[in-house]
C-alpha positions in Angstrom: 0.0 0.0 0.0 1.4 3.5 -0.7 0.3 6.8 0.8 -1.5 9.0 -0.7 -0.4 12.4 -1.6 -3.3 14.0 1.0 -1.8 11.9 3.6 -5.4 10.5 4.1 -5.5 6.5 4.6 -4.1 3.8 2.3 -6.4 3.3 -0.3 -8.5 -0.1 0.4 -8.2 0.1 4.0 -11.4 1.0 5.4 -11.3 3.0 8.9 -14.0 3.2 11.6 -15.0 6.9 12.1 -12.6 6.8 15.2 -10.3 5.6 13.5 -10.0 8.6 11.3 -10.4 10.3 13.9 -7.5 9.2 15.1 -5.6 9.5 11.9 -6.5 12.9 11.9 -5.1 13.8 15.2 -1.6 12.1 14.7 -1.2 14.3 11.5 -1.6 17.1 13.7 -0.4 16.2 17.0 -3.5 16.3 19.0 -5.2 14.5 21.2 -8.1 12.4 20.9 -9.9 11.8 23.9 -13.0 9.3 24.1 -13.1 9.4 27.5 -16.6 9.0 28.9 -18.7 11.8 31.1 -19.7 9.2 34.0 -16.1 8.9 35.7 -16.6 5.5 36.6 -16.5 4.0 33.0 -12.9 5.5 32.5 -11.4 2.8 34.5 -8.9 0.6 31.8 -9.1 -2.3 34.6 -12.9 -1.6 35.2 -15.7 -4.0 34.0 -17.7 -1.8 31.8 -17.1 -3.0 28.2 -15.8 0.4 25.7 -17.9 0.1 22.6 -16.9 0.5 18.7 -17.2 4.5 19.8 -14.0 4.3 22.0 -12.1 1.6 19.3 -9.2 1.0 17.3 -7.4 -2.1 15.8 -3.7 -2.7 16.7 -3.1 -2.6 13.2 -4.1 0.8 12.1 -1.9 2.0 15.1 0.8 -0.3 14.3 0.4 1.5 10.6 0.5 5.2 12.1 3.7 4.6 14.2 5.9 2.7 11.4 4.8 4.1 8.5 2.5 6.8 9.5 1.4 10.0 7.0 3.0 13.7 7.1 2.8 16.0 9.6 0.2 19.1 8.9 1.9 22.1 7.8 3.2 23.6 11.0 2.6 20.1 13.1 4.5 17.3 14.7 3.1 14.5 14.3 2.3 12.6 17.6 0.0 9.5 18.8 -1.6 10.9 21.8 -4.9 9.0 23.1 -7.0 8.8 26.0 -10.1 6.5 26.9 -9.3 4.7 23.9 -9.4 0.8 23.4 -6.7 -1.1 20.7 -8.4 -4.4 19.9 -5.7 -7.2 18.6 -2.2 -7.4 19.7 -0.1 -4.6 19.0 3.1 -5.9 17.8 6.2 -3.2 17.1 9.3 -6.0 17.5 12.5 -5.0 16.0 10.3 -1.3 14.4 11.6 2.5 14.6 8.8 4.3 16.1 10.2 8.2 15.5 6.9 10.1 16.3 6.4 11.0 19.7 4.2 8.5 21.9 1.8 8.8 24.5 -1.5 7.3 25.8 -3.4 7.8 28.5 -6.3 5.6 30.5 -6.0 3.2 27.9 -6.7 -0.7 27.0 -5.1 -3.0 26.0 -6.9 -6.4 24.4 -3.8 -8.2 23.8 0.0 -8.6 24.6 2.0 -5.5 24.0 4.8 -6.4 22.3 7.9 -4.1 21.9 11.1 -6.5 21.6 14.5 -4.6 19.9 12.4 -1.3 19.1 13.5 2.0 19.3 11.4 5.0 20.5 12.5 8.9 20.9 10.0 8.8 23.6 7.2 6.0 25.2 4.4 7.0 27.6 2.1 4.8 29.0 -0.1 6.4 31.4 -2.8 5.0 33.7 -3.1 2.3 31.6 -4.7 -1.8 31.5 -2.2 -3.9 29.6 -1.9 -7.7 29.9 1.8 -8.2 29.2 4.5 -5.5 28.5 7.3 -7.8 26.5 9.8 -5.1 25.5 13.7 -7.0 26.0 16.2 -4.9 24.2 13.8 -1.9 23.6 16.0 1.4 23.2 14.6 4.9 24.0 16.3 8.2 23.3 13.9 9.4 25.7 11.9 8.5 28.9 10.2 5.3 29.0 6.7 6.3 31.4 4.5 3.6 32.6 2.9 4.8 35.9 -0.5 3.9 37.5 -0.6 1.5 34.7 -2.0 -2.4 35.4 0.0 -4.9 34.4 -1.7 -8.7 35.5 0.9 -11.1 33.3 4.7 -9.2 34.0 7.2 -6.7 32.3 10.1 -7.7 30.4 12.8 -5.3 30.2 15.7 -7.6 29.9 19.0 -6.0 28.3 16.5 -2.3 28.0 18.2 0.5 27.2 16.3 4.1 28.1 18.0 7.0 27.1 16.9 9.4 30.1 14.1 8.4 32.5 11.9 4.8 33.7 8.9 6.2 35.5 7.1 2.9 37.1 5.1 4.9 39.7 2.2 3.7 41.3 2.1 0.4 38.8 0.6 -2.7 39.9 2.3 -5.5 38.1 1.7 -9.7 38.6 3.9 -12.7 38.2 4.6 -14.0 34.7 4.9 -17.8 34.6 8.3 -17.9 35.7 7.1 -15.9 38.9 8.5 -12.6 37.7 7.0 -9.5 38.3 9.3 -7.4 36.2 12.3 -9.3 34.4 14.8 -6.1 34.3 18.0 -8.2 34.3 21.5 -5.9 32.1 19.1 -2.7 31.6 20.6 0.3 31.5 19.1 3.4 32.2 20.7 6.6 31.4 19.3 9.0 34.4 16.7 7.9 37.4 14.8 4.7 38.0 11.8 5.7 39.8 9.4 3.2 40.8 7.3 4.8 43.8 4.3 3.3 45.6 4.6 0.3 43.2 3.3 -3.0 44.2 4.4 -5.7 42.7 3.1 -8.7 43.1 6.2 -11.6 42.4 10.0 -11.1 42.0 12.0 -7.8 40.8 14.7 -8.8 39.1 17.5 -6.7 38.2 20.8 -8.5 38.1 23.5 -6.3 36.9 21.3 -3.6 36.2 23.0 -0.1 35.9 20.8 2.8 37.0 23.2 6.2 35.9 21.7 8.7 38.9 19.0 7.2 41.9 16.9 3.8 42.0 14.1 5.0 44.3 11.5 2.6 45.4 10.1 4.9 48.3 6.8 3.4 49.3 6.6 0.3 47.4 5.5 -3.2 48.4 7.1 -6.0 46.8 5.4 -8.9 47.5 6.1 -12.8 46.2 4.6 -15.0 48.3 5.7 -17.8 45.6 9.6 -17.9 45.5 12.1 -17.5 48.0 12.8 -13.8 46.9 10.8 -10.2 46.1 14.0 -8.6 45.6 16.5 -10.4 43.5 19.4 -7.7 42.4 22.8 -9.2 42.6 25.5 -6.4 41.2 23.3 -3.4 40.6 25.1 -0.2 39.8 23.4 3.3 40.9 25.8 5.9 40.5 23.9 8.0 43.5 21.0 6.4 46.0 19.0 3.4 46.7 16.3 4.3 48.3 13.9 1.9 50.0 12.3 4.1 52.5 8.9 5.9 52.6 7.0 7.9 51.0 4.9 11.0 52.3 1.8 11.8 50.5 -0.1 15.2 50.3 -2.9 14.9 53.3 -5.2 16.9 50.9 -5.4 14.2 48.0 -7.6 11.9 50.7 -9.1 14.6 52.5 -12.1 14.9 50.7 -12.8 10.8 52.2 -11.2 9.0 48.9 -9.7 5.8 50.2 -6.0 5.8 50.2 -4.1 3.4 48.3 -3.2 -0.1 50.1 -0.5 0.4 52.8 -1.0 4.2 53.4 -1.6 5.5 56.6 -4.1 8.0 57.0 -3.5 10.8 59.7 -4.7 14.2 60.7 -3.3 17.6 59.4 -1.6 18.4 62.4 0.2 15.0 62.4 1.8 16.5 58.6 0.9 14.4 55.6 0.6 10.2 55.6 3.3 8.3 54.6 3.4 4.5 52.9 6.5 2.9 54.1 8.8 0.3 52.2 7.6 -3.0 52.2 9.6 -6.2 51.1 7.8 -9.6 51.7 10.0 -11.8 51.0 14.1 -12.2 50.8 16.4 -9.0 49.1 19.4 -9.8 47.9 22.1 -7.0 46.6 24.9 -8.9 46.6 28.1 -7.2 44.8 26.3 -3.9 45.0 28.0 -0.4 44.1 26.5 2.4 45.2 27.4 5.9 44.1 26.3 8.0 47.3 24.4 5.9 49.9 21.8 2.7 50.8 19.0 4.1 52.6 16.5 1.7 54.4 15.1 4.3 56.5 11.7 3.6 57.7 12.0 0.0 55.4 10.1 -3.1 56.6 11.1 -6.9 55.8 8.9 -9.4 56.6 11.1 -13.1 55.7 10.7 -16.2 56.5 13.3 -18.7 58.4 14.9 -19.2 55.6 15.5 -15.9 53.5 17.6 -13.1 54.3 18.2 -9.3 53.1 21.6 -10.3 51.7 24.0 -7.6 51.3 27.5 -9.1 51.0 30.4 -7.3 49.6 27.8 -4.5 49.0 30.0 -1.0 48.3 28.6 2.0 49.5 29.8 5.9 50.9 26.7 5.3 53.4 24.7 2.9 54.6 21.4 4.0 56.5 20.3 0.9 58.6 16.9 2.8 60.3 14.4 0.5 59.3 11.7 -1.5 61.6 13.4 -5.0 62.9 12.2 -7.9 61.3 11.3 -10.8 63.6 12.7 -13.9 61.4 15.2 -14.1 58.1 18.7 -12.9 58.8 20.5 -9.7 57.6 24.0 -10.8 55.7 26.4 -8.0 56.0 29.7 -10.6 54.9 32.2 -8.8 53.3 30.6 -5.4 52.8 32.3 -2.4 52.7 31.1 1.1 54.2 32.0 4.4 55.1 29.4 6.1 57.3 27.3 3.1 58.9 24.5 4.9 60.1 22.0 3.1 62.2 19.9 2.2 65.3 19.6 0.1 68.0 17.0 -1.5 67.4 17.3 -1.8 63.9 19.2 -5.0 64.0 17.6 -7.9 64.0 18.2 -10.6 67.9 20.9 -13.2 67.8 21.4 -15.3 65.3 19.4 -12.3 62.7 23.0 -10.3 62.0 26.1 -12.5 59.5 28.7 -9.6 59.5 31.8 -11.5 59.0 34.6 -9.2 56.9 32.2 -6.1 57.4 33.8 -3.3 57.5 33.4 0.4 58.3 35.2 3.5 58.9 32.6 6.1 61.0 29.6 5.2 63.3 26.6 7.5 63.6 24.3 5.7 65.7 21.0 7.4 65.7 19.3 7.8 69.7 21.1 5.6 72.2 23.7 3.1 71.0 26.4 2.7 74.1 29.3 1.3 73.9 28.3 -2.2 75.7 25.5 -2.4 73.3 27.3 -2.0 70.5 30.1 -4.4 71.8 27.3 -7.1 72.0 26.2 -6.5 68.4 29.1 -7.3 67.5 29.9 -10.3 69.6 25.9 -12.0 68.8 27.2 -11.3 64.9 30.1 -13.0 64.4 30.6 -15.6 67.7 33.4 -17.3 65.7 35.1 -14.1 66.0 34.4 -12.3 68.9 36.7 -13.2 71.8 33.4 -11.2 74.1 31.9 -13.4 76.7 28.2 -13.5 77.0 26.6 -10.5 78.4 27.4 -9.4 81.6 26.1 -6.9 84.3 28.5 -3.4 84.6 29.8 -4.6 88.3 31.6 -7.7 86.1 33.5 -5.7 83.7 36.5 -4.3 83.5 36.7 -0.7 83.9 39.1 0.5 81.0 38.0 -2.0 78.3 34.9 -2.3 79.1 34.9 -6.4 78.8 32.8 -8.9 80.5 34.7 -11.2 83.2 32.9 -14.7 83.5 34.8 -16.9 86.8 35.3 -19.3 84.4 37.5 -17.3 82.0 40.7 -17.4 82.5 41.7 -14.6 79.5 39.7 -12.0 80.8 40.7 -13.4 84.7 44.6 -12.1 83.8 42.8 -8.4 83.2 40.2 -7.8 86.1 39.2 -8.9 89.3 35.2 -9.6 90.3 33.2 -10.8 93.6 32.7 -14.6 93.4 28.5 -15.0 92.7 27.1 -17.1 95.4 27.6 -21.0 94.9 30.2 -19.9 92.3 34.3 -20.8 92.8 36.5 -18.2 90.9 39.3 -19.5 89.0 41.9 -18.3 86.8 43.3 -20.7 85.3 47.1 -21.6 85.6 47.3 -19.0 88.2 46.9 -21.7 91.4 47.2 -18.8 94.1 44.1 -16.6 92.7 41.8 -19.4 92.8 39.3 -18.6 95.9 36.1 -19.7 97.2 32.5 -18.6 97.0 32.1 -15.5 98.8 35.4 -14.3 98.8 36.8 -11.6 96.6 39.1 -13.2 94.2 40.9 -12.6 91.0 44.3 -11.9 90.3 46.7 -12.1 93.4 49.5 -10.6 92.0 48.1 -7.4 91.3 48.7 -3.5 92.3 50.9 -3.3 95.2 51.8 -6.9 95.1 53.7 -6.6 92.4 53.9 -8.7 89.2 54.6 -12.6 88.7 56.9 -13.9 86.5 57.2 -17.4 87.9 55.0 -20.1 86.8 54.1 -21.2 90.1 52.5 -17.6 90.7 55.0 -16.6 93.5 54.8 -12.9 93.1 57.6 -10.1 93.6 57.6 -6.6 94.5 
């Protein structure tokens, strides 16, 4: 078919009236909106049924895109829809769609199907779509697809977007590998924000490269099926991760609209609500490089036994620890390295919750009270292979320069303080035979202050 010199509609393909509609407004750039007066048919996800009025086939779009007519004189030619439905499957793989693209509070019958294309610019707005596959899509531009629906996955494998992904506010489900969004070697030129998401299966993103922030303030990440939500081993942000919360204006709800799932409603007074970070089920950022910080403030991770937030040989200026403790799973610290560890008390999960072996940082900033025996039996419940601390002791049985516990039965720590014998209890340090004592008697070290030091090893001592 060629195009007519008009720029009207192949000849011998007949369009529906919205249709030409349609065609009209792409040769001029403008917006056709189909949207209906009664608000509550304008729902993509919604079970009203959009009649031949609000209508087009896949293939006329498909047409428009790749091999669309000229611009009006003084026009740029753009798709731009709203309220509109595209029967069939629309199926761009390996096209170069140059006009500009954007569709709002739309749906989708079929698949959407955008594998090895190239856009300037995609936006998907508020919109019902059955499966996004798009692996080694390229975008000059931003790549939108917020408040959209997505029941059957996203597949962004090996991506590349030129600026901006915007995945606010989406709800997406598990394809049939249990993926929620399959996002593994995409590269994205500027920020990944994915806001108030919920997804609903795992985010993968293994050695995904994010060039300025990841945020995933107030999302839930749920997957209930596999062992994790989270699954990111070497991700690369060149700034922040952020999996904290997100405040939301108190006057959006105030009128009595329900608030999303998750978001806690509060008075004026109290400042706006906020939807924390939710992961239900195990995180793993293994090999992890992080440009400026990893910030968990606020975050809550509900695990099982068996799954852990798995952060080993992460890299990072700052790491934030300030989220909620989770009561099972484990935290895996192995091998990370930090500069500012910046965290809370009880932020750390009991004993046998913490793995820190080869962590290391440089500065502490402890947020509220973290003393110095506290932070001493952190570290002695984390690594017990390591730790040369007893178990926890009361202040009258430690030493009062280091700090350490004394146990009676410990004869390393015996050598450096002295303690009163606990009743029933006989102290003993070890090869020293003349400070052993019996219960109720002071004991410790005999050969200590004024008597001098020992050098024998009988324990005779010397002045």
């Amino acid at each position: 078919m060629t195009e007519p010199d008009d720029g009207g509609p192949p000849a011998g393909l007949d369009l529906t009236v919205t249709e030409r509609d349609m065609w009209e407004a792409f040769r001029t750039g403008t917006t056709l909106d189909r949207r209906s007066s009664q608000p509550g048919r304008n729902d993509p996800s919604g079970p009203d049924t959009w009649g031949a009025d609000r209508s087009v086939r896949a293939r006329v779009v498909a047409l428009l895109l790749l091999s669309g007519p000229p611009p009006r004189p003084g026009r740029v030619a753009a798709l731009k829809l709203n309220g509109i439905r595209i029967t069939g499957t629309l199926d761009l793989s390996g096209g170069t769609v140059t006009p500009y693209v954007e569709l709002h509070n739309c749906r989708f019958e079929q698949q959407l199907l955008l594998p090895e294309s190239t856009f300037s610019t995609l936006r998907l707005v508020g919109c019902a779509i059955p499966r996004v596959e798009a692996a080694r899509i390229r975008t000059d531009g931003d790549l939108h697809l917020p408040r959209c629906v997505v029941p059957h996955g996203i597949r962004l494998t090996d991506a590349h977007i030129g600026t901006d992904l915007l995945l606010n506010q989406l709800v997406v489900r598990r394809d049939r590998r249990g993926l929620s969004i399959a996002a593994d070697g995409m590269t994205v030129g500027q920020d990944l924000q994915a806001e108030m998401m919920r997804s609903h299966g795992e985010l993968s993103m293994r050695g995904a490269t994010i060039g300025a922030s990841l945020s995933l303030r107030g999302s839930t990440l749920n997957n209930p099926y596999g062992r994790r939500a989270l699954n990111a081993p070497q991700l690369t942000v060149e700034r922040t991760l952020y999996l904290t919360s997100a405040g939301l204006g108190y006057s959006r709800y105030a009128g009595g609209a329900t608030p999303p799932y998750g978001i806690a409603t509060q008075s004026p007074d109290q400042g706006p609500p906020a939807r924390r970070f939710e992961c239900l089920g195990g995180a793993r950022l293994d090999d992890g490089r992080f440009g400026d910080a990893v910030d968990l403030s606020e975050a809550r991770f509900v695990m099982e036994a068996d799954q852990e937030l798995s952060l080993r040989r992460v890299q990072t200026p700052e790491l934030r620890f300030l989220g909620e403790r989770q009561q099972r799973g484990r935290v895996v610290l192995s091998g990370a390295r930090v500069v500012n560890l910046v965290d809370r008390y009880d932020s750390w999960p009991g004993p046998g919750g913490l793995a820190m072996a080869g962590f290391t940082y440089e500065n502490l900033i402890p947020l509220g009270h973290f003393p110095l025996p506290r932070r001493l039996d952190w570290v002695a419940a984390a690594t017990p292979e390591l730790s040369l601390i007893p178990a926890p002791c009361g202040p009258a049985a430690r030493t009062p320069r280091h700090g350490r516990c004394c146990s009676p039965s410990s004869a390393a720590d015996a050598r450096r303080c002295r303690w009163p014998a606990r009743r029933g209890a006989t102290c003993r340090t070890g090869r020293w035979p003349t400070a052993t004592g019996r219960a109720g008697r002071r004991c410790g070290w005999r050969c200590y202050g004024r008597w001098g030091r020992s050098t024998s090893p009988t324990g005779r001592c010397r002045r």
